[in-house]
N, C-alpha and C positions, 0 to 999 in steps of 0.2 A: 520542637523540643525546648524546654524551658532549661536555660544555663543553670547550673547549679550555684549558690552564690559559697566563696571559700567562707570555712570561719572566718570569727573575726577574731577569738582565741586561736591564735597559731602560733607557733615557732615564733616568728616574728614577733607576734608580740610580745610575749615575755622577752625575747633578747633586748627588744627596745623598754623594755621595767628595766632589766638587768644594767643594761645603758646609763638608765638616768638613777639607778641608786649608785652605784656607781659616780655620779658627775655629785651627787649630790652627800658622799662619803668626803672627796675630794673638796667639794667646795667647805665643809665642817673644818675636815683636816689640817686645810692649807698644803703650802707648799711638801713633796714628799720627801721625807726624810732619805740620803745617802747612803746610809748603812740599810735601812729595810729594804729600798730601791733593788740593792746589790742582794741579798737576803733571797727577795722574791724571787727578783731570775734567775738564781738556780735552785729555785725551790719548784718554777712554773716551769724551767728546760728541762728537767726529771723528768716530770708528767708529760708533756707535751713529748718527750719521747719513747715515753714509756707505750707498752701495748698490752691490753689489757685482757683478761684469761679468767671464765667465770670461774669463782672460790666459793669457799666457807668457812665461816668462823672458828670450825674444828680443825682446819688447814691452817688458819693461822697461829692458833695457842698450840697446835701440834708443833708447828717450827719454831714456834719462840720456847716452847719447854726444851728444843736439842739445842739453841743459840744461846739460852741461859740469859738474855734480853730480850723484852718485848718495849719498841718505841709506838705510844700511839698519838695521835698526833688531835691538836685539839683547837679546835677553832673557840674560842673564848666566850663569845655571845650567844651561839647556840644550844639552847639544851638538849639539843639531840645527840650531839657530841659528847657531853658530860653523861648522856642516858648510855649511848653506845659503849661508853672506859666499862660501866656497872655491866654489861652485857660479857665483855670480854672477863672480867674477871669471876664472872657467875658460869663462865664455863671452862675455865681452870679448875674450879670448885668440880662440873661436873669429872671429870679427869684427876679427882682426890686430890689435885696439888694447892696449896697452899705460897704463894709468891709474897714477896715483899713488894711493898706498891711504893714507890716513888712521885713525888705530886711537886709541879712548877709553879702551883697555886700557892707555896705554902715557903715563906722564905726558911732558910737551914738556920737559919739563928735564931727563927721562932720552933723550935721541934719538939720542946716544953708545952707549949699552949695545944700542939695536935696531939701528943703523948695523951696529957690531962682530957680533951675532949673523947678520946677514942676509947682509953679506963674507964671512962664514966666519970674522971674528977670534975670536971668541968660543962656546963651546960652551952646552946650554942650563943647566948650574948655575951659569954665569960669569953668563950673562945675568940669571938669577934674582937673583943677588948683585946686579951693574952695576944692578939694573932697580928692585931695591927691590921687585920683582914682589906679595911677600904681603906689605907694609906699604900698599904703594898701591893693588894693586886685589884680591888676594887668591883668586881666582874660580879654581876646578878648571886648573892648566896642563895636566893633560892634552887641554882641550876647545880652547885658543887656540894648543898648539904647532901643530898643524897647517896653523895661519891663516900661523905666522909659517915653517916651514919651507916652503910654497907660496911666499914670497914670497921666501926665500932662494933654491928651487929656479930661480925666474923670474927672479932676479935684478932684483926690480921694485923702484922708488921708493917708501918709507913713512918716516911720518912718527907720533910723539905727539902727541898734541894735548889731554891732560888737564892739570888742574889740584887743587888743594883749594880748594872754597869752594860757595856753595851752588849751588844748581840754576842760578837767574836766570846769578849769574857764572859758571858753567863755560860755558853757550852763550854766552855773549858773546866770551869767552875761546875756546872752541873753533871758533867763527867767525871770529876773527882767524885761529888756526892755519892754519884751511885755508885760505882770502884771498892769508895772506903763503905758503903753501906751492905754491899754483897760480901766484904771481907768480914763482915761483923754480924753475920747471922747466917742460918742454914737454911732460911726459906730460898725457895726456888720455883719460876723463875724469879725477874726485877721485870714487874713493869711499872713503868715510867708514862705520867699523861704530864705530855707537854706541846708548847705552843707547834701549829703548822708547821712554821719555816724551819726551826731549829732540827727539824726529821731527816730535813732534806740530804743526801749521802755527803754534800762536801761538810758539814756541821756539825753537829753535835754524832752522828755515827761516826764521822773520820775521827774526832776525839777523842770517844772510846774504842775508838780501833785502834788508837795510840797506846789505849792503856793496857790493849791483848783483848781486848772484850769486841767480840761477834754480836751483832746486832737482826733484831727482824724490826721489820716498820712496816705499821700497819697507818695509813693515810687515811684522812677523809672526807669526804666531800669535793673531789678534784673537778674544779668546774672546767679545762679540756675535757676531760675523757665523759664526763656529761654530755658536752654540747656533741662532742666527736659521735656518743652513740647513738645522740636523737638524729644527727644529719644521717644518720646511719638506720634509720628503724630501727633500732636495738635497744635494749630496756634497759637505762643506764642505770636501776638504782638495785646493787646488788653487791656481793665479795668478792675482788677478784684480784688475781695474782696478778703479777708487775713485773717480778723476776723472782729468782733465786730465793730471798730474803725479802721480798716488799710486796705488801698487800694493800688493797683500799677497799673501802666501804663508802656506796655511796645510798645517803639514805634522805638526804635533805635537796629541793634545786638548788641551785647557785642564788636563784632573786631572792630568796627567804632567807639564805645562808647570811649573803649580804645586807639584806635589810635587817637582819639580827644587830649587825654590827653598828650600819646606818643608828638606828633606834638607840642602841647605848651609848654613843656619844654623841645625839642629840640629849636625851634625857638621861645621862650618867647617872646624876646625881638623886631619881628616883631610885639606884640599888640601895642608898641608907636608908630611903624612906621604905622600900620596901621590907625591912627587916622591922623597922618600928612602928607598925601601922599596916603594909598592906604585903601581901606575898601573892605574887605574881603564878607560884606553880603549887596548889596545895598538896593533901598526902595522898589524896586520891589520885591525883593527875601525876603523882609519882611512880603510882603503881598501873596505870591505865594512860596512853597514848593519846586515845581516840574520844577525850572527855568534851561534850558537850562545853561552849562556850557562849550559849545564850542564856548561862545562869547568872554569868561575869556579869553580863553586857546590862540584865536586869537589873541589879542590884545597885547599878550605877545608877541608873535610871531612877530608879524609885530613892536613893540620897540624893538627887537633884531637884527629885518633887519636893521632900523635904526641905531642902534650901530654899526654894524659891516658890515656896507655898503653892506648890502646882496640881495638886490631888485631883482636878479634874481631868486631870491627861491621862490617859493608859498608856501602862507597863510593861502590857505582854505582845504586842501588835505589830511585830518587825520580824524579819528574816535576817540575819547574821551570815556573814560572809567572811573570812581570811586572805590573805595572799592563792592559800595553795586550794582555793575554792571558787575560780570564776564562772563557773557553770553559769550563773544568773544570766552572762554577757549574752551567751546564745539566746537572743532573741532578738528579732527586727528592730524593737525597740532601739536597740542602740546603735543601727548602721543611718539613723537621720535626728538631728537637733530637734530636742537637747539630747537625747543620749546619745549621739554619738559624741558629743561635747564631756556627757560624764562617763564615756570607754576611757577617752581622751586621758583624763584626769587619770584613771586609775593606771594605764598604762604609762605614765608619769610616777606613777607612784606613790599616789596622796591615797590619803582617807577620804570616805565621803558617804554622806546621805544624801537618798534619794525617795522620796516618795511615795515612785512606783514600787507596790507592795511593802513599802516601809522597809528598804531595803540600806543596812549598816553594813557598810566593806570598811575593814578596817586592815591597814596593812600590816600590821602587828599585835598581839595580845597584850601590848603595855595600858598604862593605867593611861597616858595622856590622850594620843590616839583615840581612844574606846571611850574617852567621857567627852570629851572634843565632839564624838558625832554621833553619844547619848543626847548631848545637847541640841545637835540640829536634827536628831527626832522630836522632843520634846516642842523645837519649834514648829514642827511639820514645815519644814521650808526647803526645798533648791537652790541649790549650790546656782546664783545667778551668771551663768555661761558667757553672756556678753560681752566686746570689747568698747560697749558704749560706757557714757557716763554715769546713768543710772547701775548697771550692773558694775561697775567701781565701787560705790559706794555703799552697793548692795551686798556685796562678795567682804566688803571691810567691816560692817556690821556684822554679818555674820560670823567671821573668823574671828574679831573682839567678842564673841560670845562665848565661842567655842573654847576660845583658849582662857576666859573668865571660869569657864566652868571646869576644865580640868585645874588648875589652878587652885578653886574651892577642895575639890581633892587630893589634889597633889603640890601643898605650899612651896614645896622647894623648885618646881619648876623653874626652869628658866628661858629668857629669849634674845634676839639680840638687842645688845643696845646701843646708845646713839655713838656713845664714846667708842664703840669698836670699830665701826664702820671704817673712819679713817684709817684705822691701820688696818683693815683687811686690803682696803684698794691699793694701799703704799705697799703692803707684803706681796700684794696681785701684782704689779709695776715691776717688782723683782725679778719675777719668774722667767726662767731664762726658756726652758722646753717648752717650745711650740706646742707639744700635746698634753702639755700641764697648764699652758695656757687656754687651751681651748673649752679644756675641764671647767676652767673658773671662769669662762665667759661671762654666763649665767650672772653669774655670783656678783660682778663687773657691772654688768646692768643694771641690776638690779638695786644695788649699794647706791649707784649714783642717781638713780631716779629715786629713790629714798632718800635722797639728800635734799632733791631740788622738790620732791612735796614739803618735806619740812620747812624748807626755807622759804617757798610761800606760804606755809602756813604761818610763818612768822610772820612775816609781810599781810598778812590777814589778804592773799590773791588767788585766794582757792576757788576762782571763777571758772565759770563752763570751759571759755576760750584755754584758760593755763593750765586745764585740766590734759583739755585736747592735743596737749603736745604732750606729754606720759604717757597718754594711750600709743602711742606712734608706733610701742616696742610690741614686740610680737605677742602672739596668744599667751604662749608659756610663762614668758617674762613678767603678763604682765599680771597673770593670776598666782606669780609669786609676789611679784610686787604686793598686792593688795593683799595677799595671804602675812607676808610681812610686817605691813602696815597695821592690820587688824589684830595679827600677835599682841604689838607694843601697847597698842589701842586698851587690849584687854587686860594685860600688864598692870596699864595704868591705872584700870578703874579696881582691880583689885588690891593696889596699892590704898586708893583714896577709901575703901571699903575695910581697911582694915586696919587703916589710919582712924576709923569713924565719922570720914565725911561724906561718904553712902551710908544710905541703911538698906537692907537688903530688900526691901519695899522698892527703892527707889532703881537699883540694878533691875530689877520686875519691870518696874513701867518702860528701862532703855529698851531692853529687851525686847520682850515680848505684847507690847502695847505699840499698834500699826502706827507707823509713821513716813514721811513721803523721804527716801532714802536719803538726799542730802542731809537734812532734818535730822536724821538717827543718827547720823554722824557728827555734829556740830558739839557736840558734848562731850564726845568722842576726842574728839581734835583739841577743843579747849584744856582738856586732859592731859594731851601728850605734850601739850605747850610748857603746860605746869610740870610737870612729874618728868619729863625727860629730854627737854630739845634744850636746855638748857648744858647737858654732857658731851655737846658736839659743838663745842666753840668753831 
């Protein structure tokens, strides 16, 4: 009898995605802040002690219309979250009530610029303007306009109720708001969409329990009672009661939840671009879940032909992929090199093309990610897997492509540079907790093997042998490394391209005119010599 082989999609492996976005939210972040630290664990001892009781959503607005509060709880980067608040309050509506909505998005000192937007005075780049929107809270608009055109559509009562100050003072401060906001009108209930942690019972509910005000809280996305249910065969994604007063919805996994978050403070600064040039969630995908995303993925494609005078490549010739879509893995192909090399990868967490079927996995639907490996279709290339020298140099040409090419669409991009390096490793030095160091290992490595290419490249001793000592560090390390390298790479020639000493003829021939890989590189490097090794005295 022939053993059966396990997937290779299992449990496992998504816990170990979930693992490395995670080390890789951590290494973005830095050190973790003391007040969120304290925040978390008892935001995370709630759930983890909680037991969980299938609901429904009419269970929930049923006990928040007798509490006279509804808290719901809102993970910021996800648009499922902001889709979910629109769910909840579309079935108060069913139930003829009418609630006052209270929004953490929206500071109290700006309640003029949501007033005017929700009347109709104001359109949504007046509000953006009036609202201070990306100095105050910054978070994807395309994931909250929906929140606030519902409420314009409904012509319902809302309120800000944010402030600056730390965690402790914004609930106290935010339970005022709502307090004086329910003494000041007769809609009923208050819901309130605010961050995660602030739900948690010792926070923002014990505050207004101070004030006499009875609270329901509706959670969601609790990655315990997730993991708890799949170890469990049980189908974690559902409404279910918690106690008394506390409900959660789980509708998103944790790896997608968190790589929401990963993605916007990698690419934060795509939320302004995306309001003036590109919007990440149109009106379709507002009203529709389940919207195809190989229309996105096209349209990149075909502005990149355009760019880089490519019209003889096809546009339509690829299979599209997301996080919450690895079906493709199931196949033999990828339990022996190279594919198991690019499972590898994507269970790490990267984007990537491949090939086989013209296959784009992209871990995110942002604009960087999806034109990053529009571009190495257009190359027809593989991600080179090796830990030799040629696959180094082959892996850094490639990823200076990739990230040249989102760049073309997305100007404000950003990556790291040379001047940061030293104070991440000096802020790394710092780190007192053992399990916050080992977070930033990675990161540790990495920084300093990027130092020591630079500084041969300064030394112009970018030889076989000095190479072969950077290879030394392990697989992962060292396809950041080079992942790294090829950023700045890219960085750079988009720099000298738009300074006018590329023309875009000439980015063509680095590109996509065969060359023996050191070779591709060499121009490459003379680049970064110029344009940025200079910032790391």
């Amino acid at each position: 009898m022939t053993r059966k082989e396990k997937p290779l999609v299992s449990d496992a492996f998504y816990l170990k995605m979930l693992k490395n976005i995670k080390r890789s939210i951590r290494e973005v972040q830095g050190p973790e802040d003391s007040e969120v630290r304290s925040y978390y664990r008892s935001y995370a001892g709630f759930l983890e002690r909680s037991k969980a009781f299938t609901s429904a959503l009419g269970e929930v607005t049923g006990k928040a219309a007798e509490t006279g509060v509804l808290l719901v709880g809102d993970f910021h980067t996800l648009w499922q979250a902001q889709r979910q608040f629109i769910k909840v309050l579309e079935s108060f509506e069913d139930r003829g009530l009418r609630p006052v909505v209270l929004l953490e998005m929206v500071e109290a000192r700006k309640n003029r610029a949501l007033r005017a937007f929700i009347e109709g005075e104001a359109g949504e780049k007046e509000y953006l303007d009036q609202s201070d929107y990306f100095e105050s809270w910054g978070f994807d608009f395309s994931h909250y306009l929906p929140i606030l055109k519902y409420l314009k559509n409904k012509k319902l009562e809302a309120y800000g109720i944010n402030r600056n100050g730390s965690l402790k003072e914004r609930d106290r401060f935010m339970a005022k708001e709502i307090s004086e906001a329910m003494g000041r009108t007769e809609a009923c209930p208050a819901v309130v969409l605010v961050g995660d942690l602030h739900i948690a019972p010792a926070h923002l509910p014990r505050e207004l329990a101070g004030l006499g005000l009875r609270t329901t809280r509706l959670f969601q996305n609790s990655e315990t009672i997730i993991l708890r249910r799949m170890r469990d065969g049980k189908d974690p994604y559902d409404f279910f009661r918690l106690g008394q007063d506390d409900f959660l919805v789980n509708n998103t996994p944790p790896w997608i939840k968190m790589q929401s978050y990963l993605t916007w403070l990698e690419h934060g600064a795509e939320a302004l671009y995306t309001m003036y040039g590109y919007s990440s969630r149109g009106e379709e995908e507002e009203e529709e879940e389940g919207v195809d995303f190989s229309g996105t993925v096209q349209n990149y494609i075909r502005a990149l032909k355009d760019i880089f005078n490519l019209h003889n490549k096809k546009d339509d010739d690829f299979e599209v992929y997301l996080m919450d879509d690895l079906s493709f893995l199931d196949d033999g192909y990828f339990r022996k090199d190279p594919g198991k090399s690019f499972a590898r990868v994507i269970r790490n967490a990267r984007s990537l093309f491949m090939t086989r079927n013209n296959t784009i996995y992209t871990v995110f639907p942002d604009v960087n990610h999806t034109v990053e490996e529009s571009m190495h279709y257009l190359m027809g290339k593989d991600l080179a897997p090796g830990n030799d020298e040629q696959s180094f140099w082959e892996r850094i040409h490639y990823f200076s492509s990739g990230y040249l090419a989102s760049k073309m669409i997305n100007p404000v991009r950003e990556t790291l540079k040379q001047a940061s390096m030293r104070e991440i490793l000096e802020r790394i030095g710092q780190v007192k907790r053992e399990k916050e160091r080992r977070y930033l290992l990675r990161q540790a490595i990495v920084c300093n093997a990027m130092r020591e290419f630079y500084d041969l490249a300064l030394k112009d001793r970018l030889t076989s042998l000095e190479i072969a000592g950077l290879l030394k560090i392990d697989a992962d390390n060292l396809f950041e490394l080079s992942r790294a390298i090829g950023y700045q790479a890219g960085d750079a020639l988009f720099e000298d391209y738009n300074g006018g000493e590329l023309s875009g003829r000439d980015l063509k021939h680095m590109i996509f005119t065969p060359h023996p890989p050191y070779e591709s590189c060499c121009d490459l490097i003379r680049r970064l010599k110029k344009n940025k090794f200079s910032c790391d005295g």
